[in-house]
C-alpha positions as CSV (number, residue, x, y, z in Angstrom):
1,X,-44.6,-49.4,-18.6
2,X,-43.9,-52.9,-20.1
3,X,-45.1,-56.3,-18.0
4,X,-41.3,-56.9,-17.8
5,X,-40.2,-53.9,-16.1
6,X,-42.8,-54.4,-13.3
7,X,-41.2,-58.2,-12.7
8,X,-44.4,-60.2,-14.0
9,X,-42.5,-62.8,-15.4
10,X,-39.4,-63.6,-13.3
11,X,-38.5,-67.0,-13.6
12,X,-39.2,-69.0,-10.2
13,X,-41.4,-66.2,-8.8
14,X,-45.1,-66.8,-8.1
15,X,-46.4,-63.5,-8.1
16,X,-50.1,-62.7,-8.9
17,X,-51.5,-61.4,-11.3
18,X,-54.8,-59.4,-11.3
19,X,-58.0,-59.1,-13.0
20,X,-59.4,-55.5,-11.3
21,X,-63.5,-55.8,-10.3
22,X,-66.0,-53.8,-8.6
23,X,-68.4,-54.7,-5.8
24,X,-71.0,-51.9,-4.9
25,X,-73.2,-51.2,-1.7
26,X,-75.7,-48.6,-1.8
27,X,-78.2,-47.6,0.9
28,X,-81.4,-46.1,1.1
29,X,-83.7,-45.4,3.9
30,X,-87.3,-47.2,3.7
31,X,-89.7,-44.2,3.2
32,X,-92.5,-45.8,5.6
33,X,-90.2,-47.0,8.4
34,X,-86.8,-45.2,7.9
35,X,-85.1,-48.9,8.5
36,X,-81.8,-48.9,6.5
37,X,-81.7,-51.0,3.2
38,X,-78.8,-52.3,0.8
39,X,-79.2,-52.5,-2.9
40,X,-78.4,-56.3,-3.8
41,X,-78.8,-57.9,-7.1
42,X,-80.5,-61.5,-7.4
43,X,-78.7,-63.3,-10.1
44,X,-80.8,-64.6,-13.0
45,X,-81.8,-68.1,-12.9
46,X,-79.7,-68.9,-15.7
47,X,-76.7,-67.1,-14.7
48,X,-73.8,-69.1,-15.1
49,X,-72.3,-68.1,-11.1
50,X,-74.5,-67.5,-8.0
51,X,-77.7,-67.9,-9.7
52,X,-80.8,-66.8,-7.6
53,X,-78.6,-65.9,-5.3
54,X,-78.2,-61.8,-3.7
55,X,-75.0,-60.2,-4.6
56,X,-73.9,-56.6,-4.7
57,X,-73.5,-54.6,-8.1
58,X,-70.2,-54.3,-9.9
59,X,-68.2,-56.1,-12.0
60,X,-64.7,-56.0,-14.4
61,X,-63.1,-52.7,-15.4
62,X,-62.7,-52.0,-18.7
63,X,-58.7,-51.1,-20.0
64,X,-60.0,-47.6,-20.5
65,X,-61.0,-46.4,-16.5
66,X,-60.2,-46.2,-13.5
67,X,-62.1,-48.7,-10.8
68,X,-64.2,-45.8,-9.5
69,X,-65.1,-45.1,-13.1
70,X,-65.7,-48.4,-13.6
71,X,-68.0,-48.9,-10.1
72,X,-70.2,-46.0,-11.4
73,X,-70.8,-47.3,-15.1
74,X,-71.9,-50.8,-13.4
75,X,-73.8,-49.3,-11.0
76,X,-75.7,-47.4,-14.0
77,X,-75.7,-50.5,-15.9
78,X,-77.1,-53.0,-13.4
79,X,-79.7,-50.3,-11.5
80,X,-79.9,-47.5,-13.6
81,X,-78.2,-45.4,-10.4
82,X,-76.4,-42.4,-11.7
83,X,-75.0,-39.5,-9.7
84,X,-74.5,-41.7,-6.6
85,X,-71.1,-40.5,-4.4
86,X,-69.0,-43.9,-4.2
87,X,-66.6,-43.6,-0.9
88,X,-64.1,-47.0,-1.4
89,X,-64.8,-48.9,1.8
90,X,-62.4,-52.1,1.3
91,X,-60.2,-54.2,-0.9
92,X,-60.2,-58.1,-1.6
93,X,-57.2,-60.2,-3.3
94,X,-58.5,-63.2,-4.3
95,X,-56.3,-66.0,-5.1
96,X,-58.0,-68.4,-7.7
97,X,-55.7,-71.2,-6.7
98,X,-54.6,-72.0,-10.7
99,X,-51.2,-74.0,-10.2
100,X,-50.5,-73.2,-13.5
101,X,-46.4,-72.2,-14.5
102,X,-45.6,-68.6,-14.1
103,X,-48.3,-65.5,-13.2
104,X,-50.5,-66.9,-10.6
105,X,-54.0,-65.4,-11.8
106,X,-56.3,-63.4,-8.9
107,X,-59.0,-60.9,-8.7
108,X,-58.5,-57.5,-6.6
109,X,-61.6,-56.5,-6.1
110,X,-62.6,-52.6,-5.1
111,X,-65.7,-52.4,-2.5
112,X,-67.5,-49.2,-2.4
113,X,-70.2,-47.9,-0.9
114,X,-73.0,-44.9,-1.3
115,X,-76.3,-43.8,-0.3
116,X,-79.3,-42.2,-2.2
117,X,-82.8,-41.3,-2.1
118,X,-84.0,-42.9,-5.6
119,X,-85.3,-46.2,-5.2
120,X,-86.5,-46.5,-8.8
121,X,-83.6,-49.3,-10.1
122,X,-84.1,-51.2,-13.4
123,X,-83.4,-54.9,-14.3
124,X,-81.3,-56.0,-16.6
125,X,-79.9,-59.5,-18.1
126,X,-78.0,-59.5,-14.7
127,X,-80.9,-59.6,-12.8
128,X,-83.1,-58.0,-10.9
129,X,-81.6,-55.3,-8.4
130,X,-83.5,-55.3,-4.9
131,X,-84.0,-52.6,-1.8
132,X,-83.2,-55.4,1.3
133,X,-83.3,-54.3,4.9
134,X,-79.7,-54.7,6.7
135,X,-81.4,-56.1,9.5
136,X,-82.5,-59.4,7.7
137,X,-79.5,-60.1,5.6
138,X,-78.1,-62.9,7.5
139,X,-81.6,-64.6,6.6
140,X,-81.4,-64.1,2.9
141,X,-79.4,-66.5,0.3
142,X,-76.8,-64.2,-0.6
143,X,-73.0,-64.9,-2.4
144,X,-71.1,-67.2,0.3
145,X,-68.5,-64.1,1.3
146,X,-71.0,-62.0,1.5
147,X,-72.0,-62.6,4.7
148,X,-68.4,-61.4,6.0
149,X,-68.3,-58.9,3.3
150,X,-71.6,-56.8,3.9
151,X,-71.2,-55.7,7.9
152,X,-67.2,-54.7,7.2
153,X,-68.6,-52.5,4.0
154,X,-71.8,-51.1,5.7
155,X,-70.2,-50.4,9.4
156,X,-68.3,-47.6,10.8
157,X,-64.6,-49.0,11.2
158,X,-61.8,-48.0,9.1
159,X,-61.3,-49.4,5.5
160,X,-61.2,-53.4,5.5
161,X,-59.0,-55.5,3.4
162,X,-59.6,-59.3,2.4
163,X,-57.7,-62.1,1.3
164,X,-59.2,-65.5,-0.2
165,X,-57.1,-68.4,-0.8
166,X,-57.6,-71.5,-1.8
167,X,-58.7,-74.1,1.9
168,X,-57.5,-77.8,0.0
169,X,-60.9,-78.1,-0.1
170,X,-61.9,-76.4,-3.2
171,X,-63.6,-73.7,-1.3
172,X,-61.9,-70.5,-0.6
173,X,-60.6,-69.3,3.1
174,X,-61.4,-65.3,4.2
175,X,-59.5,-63.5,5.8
176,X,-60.2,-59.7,6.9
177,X,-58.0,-57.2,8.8
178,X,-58.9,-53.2,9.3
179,X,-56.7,-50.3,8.8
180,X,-55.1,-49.7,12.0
């Protein structure tokens, strides 16, 4: 299907347009305690966005997959993970605020979640993935929306959708509702 049978470019419309991502959780139990930790990657110290900071794997799909495709090749990528069962656990429009004529650009991002037993991970120019306990995430530096992202992805309510917007501020707003 053609961009212009779907509407993209309608004159005086302000629709957005997307750029699909994944964002990937995955759990683990500590063998000595049994205390429940996340997978988070610490960006390199030369990365160009949220360098030294904790994030969660994932990144752009490729014009060739699907997202869940897409979350599994990153998660082999960044952690060397294979053969982990992804469950989608939320979705995040972001609107990059770019007053530019026609298409406004975004980012839809696909959360997803797993669990496994390997804790081996491997670095990688991305940086260097991490077992963290849950408990003490709110102490760690992690990605700003993080901190609202992470308890919606790792607790027991229905799937959670987000919306970030531009504040006037140059800082984006969050917003989160459930499925009902």
């Amino acid at each position: 299907m053609r961009a212009t049978d779907q509407g993209t470019r309608e004159p005086g419309r302000r629709r957005l347009q997307v750029i699909p991502r994944t964002l990937i959780f995955v759990t683990s139990r500590q063998p000595e305690t049994g205390a429940q930790e996340v997978l988070l990657l610490k960006g390199a110290a030369d990365k160009r966005l949220w360098a030294g900071l904790y994030n969660g794997l994932g990144g752009h799909v490729e014009a060739d997959e699907d997202v869940l495709a897409a979350a599994r090749r990153e998660l082999a990528e960044e952690a060397g993970l294979a053969d982990v069962v992804l469950h989608l656990r939320g979705v995040i429009q972001i609107d990059t605020g770019d007053d530019q004529e026609g298409p406004r650009p975004g980012v839809l991002v696909f959360v997803y979640i797993g669990e496994t037993e390997k804790r081996t991970v491997t670095a990688t120019a991305e940086g260097a993935p991490e077992w963290l306990p849950v408990d003490g995430l709110a102490d760690l530096p992690l990605v700003d929306d993080l901190y609202a992202v992470l308890p919606r992805a790792l607790g027991d309510g229905p799937i959670f959708y987000g919306r970030y917007a531009p504040d006037g501020t140059g800082k984006l707003h969050y917003a989160f509702s459930a499925e009902a």
